[in-house]
C-alpha positions as a printed Julia matrix, in Angstrom:
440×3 Matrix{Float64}:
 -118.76  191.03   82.28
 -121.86  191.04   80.67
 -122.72  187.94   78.51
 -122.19  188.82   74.6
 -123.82  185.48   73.77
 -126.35  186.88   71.2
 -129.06  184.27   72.23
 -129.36  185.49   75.53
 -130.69  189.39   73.75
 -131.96  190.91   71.06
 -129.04  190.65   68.5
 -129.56  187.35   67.7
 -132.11  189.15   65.16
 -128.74  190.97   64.27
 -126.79  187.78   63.44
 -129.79  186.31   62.3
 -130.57  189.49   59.03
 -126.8   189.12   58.28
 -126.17  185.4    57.58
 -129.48  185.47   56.19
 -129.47  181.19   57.71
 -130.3   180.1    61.02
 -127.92  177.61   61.44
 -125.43  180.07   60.64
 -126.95  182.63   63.01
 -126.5   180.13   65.63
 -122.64  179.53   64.84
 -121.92  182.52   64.84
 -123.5   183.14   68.27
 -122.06  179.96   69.9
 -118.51  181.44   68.71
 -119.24  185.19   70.62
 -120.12  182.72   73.55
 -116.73  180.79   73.3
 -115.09  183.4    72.39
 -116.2   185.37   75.49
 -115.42  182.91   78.13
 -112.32  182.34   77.06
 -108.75  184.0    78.33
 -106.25  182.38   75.59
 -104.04  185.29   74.31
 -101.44  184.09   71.87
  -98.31  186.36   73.37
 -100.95  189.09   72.77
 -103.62  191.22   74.22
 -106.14  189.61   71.86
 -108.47  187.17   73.1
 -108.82  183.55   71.24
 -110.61  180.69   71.88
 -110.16  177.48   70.75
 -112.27  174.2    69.58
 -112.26  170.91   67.37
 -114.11  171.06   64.35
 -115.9   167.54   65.15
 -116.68  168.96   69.11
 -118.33  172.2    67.14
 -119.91  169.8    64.49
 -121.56  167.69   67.6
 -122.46  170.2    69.89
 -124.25  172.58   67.21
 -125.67  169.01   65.26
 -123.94  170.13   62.0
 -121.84  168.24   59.98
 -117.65  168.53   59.75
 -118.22  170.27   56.16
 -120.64  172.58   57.24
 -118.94  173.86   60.05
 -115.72  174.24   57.59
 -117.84  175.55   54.99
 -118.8   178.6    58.0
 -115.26  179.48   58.96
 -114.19  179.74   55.83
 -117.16  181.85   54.66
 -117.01  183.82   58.03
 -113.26  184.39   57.46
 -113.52  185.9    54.02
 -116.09  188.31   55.13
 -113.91  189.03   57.98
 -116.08  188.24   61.08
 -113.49  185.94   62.52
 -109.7   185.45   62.8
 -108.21  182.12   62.4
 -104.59  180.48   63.45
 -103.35  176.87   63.64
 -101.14  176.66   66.54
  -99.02  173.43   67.08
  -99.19  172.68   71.5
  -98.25  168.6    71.41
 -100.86  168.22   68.53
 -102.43  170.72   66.26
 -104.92  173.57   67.63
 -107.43  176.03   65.69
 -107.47  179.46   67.52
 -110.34  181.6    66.6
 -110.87  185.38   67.04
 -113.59  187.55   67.07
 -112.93  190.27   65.24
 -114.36  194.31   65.43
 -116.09  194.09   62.83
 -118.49  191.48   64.11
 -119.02  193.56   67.31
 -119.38  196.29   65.8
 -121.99  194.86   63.28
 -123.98  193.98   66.62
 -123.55  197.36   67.94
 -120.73  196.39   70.28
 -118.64  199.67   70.68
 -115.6   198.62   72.37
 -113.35  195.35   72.22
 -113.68  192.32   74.75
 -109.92  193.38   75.36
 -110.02  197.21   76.48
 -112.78  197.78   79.2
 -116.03  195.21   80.38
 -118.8   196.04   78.5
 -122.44  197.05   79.24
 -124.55  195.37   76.95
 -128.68  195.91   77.89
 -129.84  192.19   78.41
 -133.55  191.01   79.4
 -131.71  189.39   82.87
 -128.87  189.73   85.22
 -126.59  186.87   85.87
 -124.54  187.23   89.35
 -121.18  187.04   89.54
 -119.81  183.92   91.23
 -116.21  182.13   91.81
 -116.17  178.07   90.16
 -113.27  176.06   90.44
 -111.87  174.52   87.15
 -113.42  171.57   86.2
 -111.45  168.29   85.03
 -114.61  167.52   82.55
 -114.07  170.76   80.94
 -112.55  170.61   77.29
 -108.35  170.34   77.09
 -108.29  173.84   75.65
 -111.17  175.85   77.79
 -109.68  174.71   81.14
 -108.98  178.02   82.79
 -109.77  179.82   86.19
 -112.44  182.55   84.44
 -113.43  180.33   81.54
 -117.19  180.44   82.48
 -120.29  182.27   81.84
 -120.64  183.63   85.11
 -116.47  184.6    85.86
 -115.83  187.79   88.07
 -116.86  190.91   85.53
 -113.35  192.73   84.91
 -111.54  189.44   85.21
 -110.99  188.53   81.89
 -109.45  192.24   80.96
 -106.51  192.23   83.81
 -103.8   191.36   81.94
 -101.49  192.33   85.04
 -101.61  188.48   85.71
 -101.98  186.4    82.81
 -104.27  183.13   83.16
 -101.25  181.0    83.01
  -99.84  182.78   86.08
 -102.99  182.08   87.88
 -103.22  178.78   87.27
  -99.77  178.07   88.24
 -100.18  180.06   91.81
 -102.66  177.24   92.74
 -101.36  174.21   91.03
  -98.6   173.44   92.86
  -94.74  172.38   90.82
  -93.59  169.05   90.76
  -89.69  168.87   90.57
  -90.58  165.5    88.39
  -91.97  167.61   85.71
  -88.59  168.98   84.68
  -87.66  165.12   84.17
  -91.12  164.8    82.14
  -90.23  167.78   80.13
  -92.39  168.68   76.79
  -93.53  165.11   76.31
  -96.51  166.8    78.3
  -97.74  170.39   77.51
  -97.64  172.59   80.45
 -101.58  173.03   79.39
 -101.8   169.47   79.58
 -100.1   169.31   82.86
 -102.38  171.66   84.52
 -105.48  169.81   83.14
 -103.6   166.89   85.69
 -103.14  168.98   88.82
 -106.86  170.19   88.06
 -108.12  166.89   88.39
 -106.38  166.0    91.13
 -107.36  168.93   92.8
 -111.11  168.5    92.23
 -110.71  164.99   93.49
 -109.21  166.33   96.97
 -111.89  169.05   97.27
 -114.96  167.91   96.06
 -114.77  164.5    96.92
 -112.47  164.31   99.95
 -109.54  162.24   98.68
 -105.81  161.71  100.46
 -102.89  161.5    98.07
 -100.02  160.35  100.23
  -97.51  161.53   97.57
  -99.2   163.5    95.23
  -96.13  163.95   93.15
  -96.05  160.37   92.08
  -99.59  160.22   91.89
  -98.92  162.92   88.88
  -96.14  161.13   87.21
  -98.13  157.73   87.06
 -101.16  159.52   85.27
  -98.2   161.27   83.33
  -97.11  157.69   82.36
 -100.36  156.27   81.7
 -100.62  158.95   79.55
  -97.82  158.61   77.4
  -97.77  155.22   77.32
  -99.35  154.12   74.13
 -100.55  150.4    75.88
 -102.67  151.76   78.44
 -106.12  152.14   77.81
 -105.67  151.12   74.88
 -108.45  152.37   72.36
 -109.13  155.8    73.98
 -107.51  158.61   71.77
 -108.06  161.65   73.48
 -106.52  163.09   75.68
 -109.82  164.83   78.2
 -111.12  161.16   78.0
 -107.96  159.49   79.22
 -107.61  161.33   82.22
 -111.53  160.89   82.95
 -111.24  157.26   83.2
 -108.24  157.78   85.38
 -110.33  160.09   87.56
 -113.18  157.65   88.08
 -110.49  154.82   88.96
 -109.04  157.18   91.61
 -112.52  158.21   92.62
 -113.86  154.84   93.08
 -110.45  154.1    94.8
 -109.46  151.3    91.9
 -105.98  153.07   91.33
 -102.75  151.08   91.3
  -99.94  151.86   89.78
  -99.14  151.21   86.2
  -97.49  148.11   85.42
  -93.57  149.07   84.16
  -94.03  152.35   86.08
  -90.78  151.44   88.28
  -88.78  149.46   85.76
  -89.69  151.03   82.41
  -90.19  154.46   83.18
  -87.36  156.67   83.72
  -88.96  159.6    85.9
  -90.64  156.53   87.54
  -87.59  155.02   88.44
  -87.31  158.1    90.69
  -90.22  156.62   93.52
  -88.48  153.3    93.38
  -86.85  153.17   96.32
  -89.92  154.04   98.4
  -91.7   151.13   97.16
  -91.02  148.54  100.37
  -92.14  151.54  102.85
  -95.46  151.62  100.81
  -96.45  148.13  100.61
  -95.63  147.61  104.28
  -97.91  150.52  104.93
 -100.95  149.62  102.09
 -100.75  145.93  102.26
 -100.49  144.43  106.13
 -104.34  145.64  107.19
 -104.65  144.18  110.96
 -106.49  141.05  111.38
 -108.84  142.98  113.19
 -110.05  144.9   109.73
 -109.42  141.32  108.35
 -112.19  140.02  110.08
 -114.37  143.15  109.97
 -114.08  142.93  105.92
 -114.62  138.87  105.82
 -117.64  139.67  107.78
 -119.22  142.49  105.67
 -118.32  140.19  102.21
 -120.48  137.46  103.72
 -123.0   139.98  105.17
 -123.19  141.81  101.51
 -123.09  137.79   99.52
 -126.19  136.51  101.77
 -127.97  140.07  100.92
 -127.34  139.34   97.2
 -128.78  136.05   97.48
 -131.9   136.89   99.07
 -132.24  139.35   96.16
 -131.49  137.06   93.58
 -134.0   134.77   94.22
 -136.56  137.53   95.2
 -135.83  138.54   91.6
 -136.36  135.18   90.11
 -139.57  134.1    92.16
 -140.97  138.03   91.17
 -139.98  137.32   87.49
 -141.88  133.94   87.21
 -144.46  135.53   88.66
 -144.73  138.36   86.62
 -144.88  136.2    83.34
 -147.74  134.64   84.42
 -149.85  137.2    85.21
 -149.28  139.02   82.43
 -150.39  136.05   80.1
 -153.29  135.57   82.67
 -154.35  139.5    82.13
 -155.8   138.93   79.13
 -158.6   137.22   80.22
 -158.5   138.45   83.87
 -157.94  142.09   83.96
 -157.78  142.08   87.66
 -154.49  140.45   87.26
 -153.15  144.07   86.37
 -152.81  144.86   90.56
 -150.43  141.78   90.73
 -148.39  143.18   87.3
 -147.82  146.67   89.1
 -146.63  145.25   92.34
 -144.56  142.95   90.7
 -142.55  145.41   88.65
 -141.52  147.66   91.59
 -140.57  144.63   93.43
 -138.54  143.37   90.43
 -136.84  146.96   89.58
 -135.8   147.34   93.02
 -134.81  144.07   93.49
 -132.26  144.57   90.37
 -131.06  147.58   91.61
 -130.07  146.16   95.16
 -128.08  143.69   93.56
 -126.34  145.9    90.9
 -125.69  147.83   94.03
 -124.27  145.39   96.5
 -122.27  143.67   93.75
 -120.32  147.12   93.49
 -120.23  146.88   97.64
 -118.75  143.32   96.85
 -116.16  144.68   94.93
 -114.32  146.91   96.59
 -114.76  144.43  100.24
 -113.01  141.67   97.9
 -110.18  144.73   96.68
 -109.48  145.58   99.85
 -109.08  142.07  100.88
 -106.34  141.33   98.18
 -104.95  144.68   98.32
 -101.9   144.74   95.38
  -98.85  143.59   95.39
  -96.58  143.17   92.31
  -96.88  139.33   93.09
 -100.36  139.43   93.66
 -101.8   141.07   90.36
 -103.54  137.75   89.48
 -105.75  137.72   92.33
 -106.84  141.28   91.54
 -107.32  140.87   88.21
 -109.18  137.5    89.04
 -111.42  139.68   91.0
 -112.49  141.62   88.3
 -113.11  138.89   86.23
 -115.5   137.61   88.72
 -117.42  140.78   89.31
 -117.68  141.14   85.53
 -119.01  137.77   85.07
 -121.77  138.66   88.02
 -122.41  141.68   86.4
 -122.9   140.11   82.63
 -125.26  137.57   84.3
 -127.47  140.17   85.77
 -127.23  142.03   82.77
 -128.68  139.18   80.72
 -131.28  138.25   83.7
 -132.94  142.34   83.15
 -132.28  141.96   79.35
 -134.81  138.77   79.42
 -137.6   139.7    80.67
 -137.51  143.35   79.59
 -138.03  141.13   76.27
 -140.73  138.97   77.88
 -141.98  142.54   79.0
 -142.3   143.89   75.67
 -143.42  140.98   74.0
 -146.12  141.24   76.17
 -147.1   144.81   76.13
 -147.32  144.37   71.88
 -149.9   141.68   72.96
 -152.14  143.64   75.33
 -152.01  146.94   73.22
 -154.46  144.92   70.75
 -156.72  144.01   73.19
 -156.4   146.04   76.61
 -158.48  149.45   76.27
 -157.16  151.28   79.57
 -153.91  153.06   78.28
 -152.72  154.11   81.73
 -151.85  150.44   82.64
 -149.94  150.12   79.5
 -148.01  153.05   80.09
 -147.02  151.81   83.34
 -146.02  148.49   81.75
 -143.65  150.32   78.85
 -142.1   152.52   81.63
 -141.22  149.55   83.47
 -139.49  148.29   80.15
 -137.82  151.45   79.99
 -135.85  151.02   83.25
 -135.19  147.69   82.82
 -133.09  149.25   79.33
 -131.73  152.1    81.12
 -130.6   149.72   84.35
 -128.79  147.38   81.69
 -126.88  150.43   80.19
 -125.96  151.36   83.54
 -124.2   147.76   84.09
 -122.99  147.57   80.69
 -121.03  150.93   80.93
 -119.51  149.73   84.86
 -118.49  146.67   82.96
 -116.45  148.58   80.13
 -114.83  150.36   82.87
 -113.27  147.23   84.48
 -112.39  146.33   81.15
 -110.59  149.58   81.15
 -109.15  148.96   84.41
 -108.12  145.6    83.69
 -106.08  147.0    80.2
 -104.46  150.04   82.31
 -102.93  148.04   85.51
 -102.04  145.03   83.47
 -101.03  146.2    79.93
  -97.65  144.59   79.27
């Protein structure tokens, strides 16, 4: 189907002479986009599409009133169709309507026949998977740019149909019932599924995989200060990803579709916690391999550092000090790197060390305690001399005339910032992971 996104051809002019304001122009052109890509049809043949007025506010860089200001004004005047639709928590449907497309010289709807529109390039048709990062409400098999072009008019097979023939049916979600939406539900399986396929991972019982997420979920006291819904099951992707999953604590006891996978619970342990003492010793060996490695880069780091401060107060009298400077901060960035690196290698040696048990929770969660302390230490280690590093480059800006060494300086800065971010954001997620496998 041919994209009726009026940015990507002339009618943007179109949009553009009847809002008489860009910003409007633009709304209404990102809605024709959303509206086009999606396959939502409300019991009807009508296509909707839905989004949250603060995700439309942030990803056109209006404000909440503006972009209520524009549906309401684009509603009066008829150019769009509004519904609130209640699926576990309140939705705004939007439509399109004909007189919009026919404004831009679109003859027929986006519901009878695909439509022909003359564009200044040709996009080829190609097949994506869904996508778990995808919004809750856009995450559908032709709900792309780029979908198949007659896909979105066969109404033979409705998306939900379509999803369901490749997400596979739990019996537990009849037990789960409408505590989940069966959109909701899919947005699981989708996950899951991109987790097998793109990245290669075993479930060995995929069902109760789905009904601990499905608990996790629902269960106000994990991850506790994360609202929404997409985000939730993100941070439970990159736990499973990064193999950090274990099962939520009250999942057997306090859960009564978890109660279910109870009795499989000795056959599990015996099988995920008794590693031979042959991988014993093969894991014991790469943790003290992977602590000496750290080590050496540790104190490359801190002889580098010392270094570094001196020759950048010595520059200012001896400007052939500035070889030593640039040597110095490759050494140092890599350096910090390596050891943000093998401290993550260090990690998941000492995890699969202590693998869980319900009586061993302690030493996992002492684990991550430990690697978070590492990790704030280094943290505050880059943090200190990026400040001796800027400190100095306000210095030599007075007085140092050749700009290309000071650029190289500030860059240097730069990615001592952007490593620190990096660490900062791996330690909220253990702090995530600490609040989802030991919330009470």
């Amino acid at each position: 189907m041919s994209n009726l996104s009026a940015i990507n051809h002339k009618n943007f002019d179109k949009l553009h002479e009847l809002t008489q304001n860009y910003n409007k122009a633009v709304f209404l052109d990102k809605c024709l986009f959303w509206w086009q890509i999606s396959t939502y049809t409300l019991g009807d043949e009508t296509i909707w599409f839905t989004r949250q007025i603060n995700e439309m506010a942030k990803e056109l860089n209006l404000s909440i009133s503006s972009v209520n200001r524009y549906l309401k004004e684009f509603r009066n005047l008829g150019l769009i169709e509004t519904k609130n639709k209640l699926y576990n928590k309140k939705h705004l449907y939007i439509r399109i309507t004909e007189k919009l497309l026919q404004y831009i010289n679109i003859a027929k709807s986006k519901t009878n026949e695909c439509l022909d529109l003359a564009q200044d390039d040709t996009i080829e048709n190609v097949n994506l998977r869904v996508s778990i990062y995808k919004e809750q409400d856009s995450n559908l098999i032709n709900n792309n740019t780029v979908s198949n072009a007659c896909a979105v008019n066969n109404f033979k097979t409705t998306p939900q149909q379509l999803i369901q023939s490749i997400y596979p049916t739990f019996a537990i979600e009849e037990t789960i019932g409408e505590r989940l939406s069966l959109r909701e539900k899919n947005y699981i399986k989708g996950m899951m599924f991109n987790l097998q396929k793109q990245h290669q991972l075993d479930f060995s019982s995929p069902e109760q995989l789905f009904a601990e997420i499905a608990f996790s979920l629902l269960n106000e006291v994990q991850l506790q200060g994360v609202s929404n819904f997409n985000h939730r099951v993100q941070i439970i992707a990159k736990l499973l990803r990064e193999k950090r999953w274990c099962t939520p604590k009250g999942f057997y006891n306090h859960c009564e579709f978890g109660a279910v996978f109870k009795k499989d619970i000795p056959k599990r342990v015996s099988q995920l916690t008794q590693p031979t003492s042959q991988s014993n010793m093969a894991l014991e060996q790469q943790k003290r391999v992977l602590q000496s490695e750290f080590k050496a880069h540790n104190q490359c780091a801190f002889g580098e550092g010392r270094g570094l401060s001196d020759a950048l107060e010595q520059v200012k009298t001896n400007p052939a000090r500035w070889s030593l400077i640039n040597a110095s901060t490759k050494g140092l960035l890599a350096s910090f790197e390596k050891q943000w690196t093998v401290s993550k290698e260090l990690y998941l040696v000492d995890v699969a060390l202590n693998q869980i048990t319900p009586s061993q929770e302690f030493h996992h969660m002492k684990i991550i305690n430990q690697h978070t302390l590492a990790l704030s230490y280094l943290s505050q280690q880059i943090e200190g001399l990026a400040q001796v590093v800027f400190d100095a480059f306000c210095d030599l800006s007075l007085i140092v005339s050749d700009s290309s060494h000071l650029d190289a300086l500030y860059e240097f800065y730069m990615k001592l910032n952007t490593l620190t971010k990096h660490i900062a954001k791996e330690i909220l997620n253990l702090s995530a992971q600490i609040d989802l496998e030991f919330a009470a």
